[in-house]
N, C-alpha and C positions, 0 to 999 in steps of 0.2 A: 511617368517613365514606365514603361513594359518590360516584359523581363520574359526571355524565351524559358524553353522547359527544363535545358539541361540546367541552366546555373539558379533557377528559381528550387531547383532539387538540390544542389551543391550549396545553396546560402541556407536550406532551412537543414537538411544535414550539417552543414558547420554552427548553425543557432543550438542544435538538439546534444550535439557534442560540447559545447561551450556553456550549456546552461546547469547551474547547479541542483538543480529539481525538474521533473518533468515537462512539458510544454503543452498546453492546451491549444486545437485552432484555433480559439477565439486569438490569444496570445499570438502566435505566429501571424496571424491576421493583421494584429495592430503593429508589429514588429514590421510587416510589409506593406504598412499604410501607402506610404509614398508611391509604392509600385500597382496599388490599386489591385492588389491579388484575392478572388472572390476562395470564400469556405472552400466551395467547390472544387477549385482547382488546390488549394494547400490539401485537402483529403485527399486526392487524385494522386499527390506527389508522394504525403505520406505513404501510402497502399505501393508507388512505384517502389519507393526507396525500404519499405517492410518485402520485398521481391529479393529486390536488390541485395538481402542481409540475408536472404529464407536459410543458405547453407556454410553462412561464414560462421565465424566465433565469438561473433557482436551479432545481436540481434536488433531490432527496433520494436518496443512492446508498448502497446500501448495498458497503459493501470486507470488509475480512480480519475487522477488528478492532472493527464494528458498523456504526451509518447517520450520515451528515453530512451536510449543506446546504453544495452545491458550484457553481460557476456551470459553464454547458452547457460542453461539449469546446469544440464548434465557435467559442465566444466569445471563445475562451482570445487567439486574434491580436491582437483588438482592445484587449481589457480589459489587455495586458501592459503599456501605459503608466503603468497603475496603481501600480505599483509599480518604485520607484527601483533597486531593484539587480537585478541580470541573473542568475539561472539559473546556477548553479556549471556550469562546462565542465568534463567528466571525458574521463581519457585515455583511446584506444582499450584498453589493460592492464589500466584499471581497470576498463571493459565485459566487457572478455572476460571477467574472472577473477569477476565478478557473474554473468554468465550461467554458467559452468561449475557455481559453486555451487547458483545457483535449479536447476539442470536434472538436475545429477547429485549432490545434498544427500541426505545428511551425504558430505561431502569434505574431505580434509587439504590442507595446503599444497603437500605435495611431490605429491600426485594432479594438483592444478594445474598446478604446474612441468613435471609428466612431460606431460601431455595439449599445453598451451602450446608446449613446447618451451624456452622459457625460466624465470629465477627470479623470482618475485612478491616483490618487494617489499616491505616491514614499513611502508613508509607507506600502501600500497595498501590492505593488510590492515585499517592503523590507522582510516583514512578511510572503509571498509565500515562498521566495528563503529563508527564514530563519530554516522554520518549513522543509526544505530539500524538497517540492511536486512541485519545478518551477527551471528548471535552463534555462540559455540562451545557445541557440545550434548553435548558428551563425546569422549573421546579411542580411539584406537583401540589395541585390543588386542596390537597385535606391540611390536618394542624403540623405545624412545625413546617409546614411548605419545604419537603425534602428534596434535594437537586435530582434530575435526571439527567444522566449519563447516558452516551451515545460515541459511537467510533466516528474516526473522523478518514477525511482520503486518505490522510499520512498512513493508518492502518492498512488499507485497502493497498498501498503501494507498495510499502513493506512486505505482505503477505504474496504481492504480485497477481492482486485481481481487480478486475473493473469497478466490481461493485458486488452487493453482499451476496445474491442472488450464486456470485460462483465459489461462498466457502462451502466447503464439503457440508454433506445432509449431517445432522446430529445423528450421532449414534445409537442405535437401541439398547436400555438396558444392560443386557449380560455381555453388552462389548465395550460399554463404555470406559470401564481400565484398563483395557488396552487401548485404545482409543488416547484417553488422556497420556498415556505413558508416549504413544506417539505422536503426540503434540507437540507433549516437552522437548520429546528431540527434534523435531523441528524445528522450532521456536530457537533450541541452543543453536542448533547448526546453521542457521540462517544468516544469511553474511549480505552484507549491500552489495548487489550487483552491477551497479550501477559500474559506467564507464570514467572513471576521474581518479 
C-alpha cells in the first residue's frame, strides 16, 4: 500500500507526538513497513515537517537518540509554571564528575578521584546511572579491572545535542568557576521539553 505525501507527513507527525521518547528513521521505517516508505523519503518528510514547525511554539528537534516535538528553548521561562514540581538541584560533585565523564569517556572512578582531587561518592555514581546519562562500557585492563563509565543518548537528549562533538569546548583555566557555576544553573533550570 503507498501513501501520498501529505498523510505519510500527518502519520509520522502523529507517531512523533504519540511516542514517549524520541524516534529514529530507522524506527519510523519499520513503523511504516507495510507502506514500503524508503529512509529517503521518512528524512525528506522529517526536514518538511522541521519547516513546518521553524516559527511556531513546538518545534521538531532532532537529539542523540532520533526527532521529538519540543517546545522553543526561549519558552522554557514562561511555560515552567506548567508543571508542579521543580527541576532536581544537583550538587556541584555531581556536575563535576558528569562533565569529567562526557569529556574524557570511557573513565574509571578512581580517574575521577585522581583528576577531582577528591573521592566520588557511590550515591553520585548511583544517581548518574540512575537518571539513564552514565552507564558502564567495560572495565579496564590493569589489577582490580575497574569499570569504565561513559554517557549514554539519554544524556545527549537531556542536554538537547546530537552527539558529544556539540557540548561546549572545556574551559580554560582562569574561567573554569565560573564556568562550573554556570553549569549548575543549567543543569537546575533544565526542565523536559518534551511535548506530553
Amino acid at each position: 500500500m503507498s501513501m501520498h505525501d501529505q498523510q505519510l507527513k500527518q502519520v509520522i507527525e502523529a507517531a512523533l507526538f504519540a511516542a514517549d521518547e524520541p524516534l529514529s528513521v530507522d524506527q519510523l521505517k519499520e513503523l511504516l513497513a507495510a507502506q514500503q516508505v524508503s529512509k529517503a523519503k521518512i528524512q525528506t518528510t522529517l526536514s518538511a515537517l522541521q519547516q513546518d514547525y521553524q516559527n511556531r511554539g513546538v518545534q521538531l528537534q532532532q537529539v542523540a537518540s532520533g526527532y521529538r516535538f519540543q517546545t522553543r528553548t526561549e519558552l522554557g521561562s514562561i511555560l515552567a509554571g506548567l508543571w508542579q514540581e521543580k527541576p532536581p538541584k544537583y550538587s556541584q560533585a555531581l556536575l563535576e564528575t558528569l562533565a569529567l565523564i562526557a569529556y574524557r569517556q570511557p573513565i574509571t572512578r578512581g580517574d575521577i578521584e585522581e583528576i577531582r582531587g577528591v573521592s566520588v561518592s557511590s550515591q553520585i555514581m548511583k544517581t548518574l546511572q540512575e537518571r539513564g546519562w552514565v552507564k558502564v562500557v567495560g572495565q579496564r585492563e590493569v589489577p582490580g579491572r575497574p569499570q569504565l563509565y561513559a554517557t549514554t543518548a539519554e544524556f545527549l537528549d537531556y542536554f538537547n545535542v546530537k552527539d558529544l562533538a556539540e557540548l561546549p569546548p572545556i574551559p580554560s583555566s582562569e574561567n573554569a568557576q565560573q564556568a562550573t557555576a554556570t553549569e549548575s544553573t543549567t543543569a537546575e533550570t533544565a526542565t523536559d521539553q518534551r511535548v506530553h
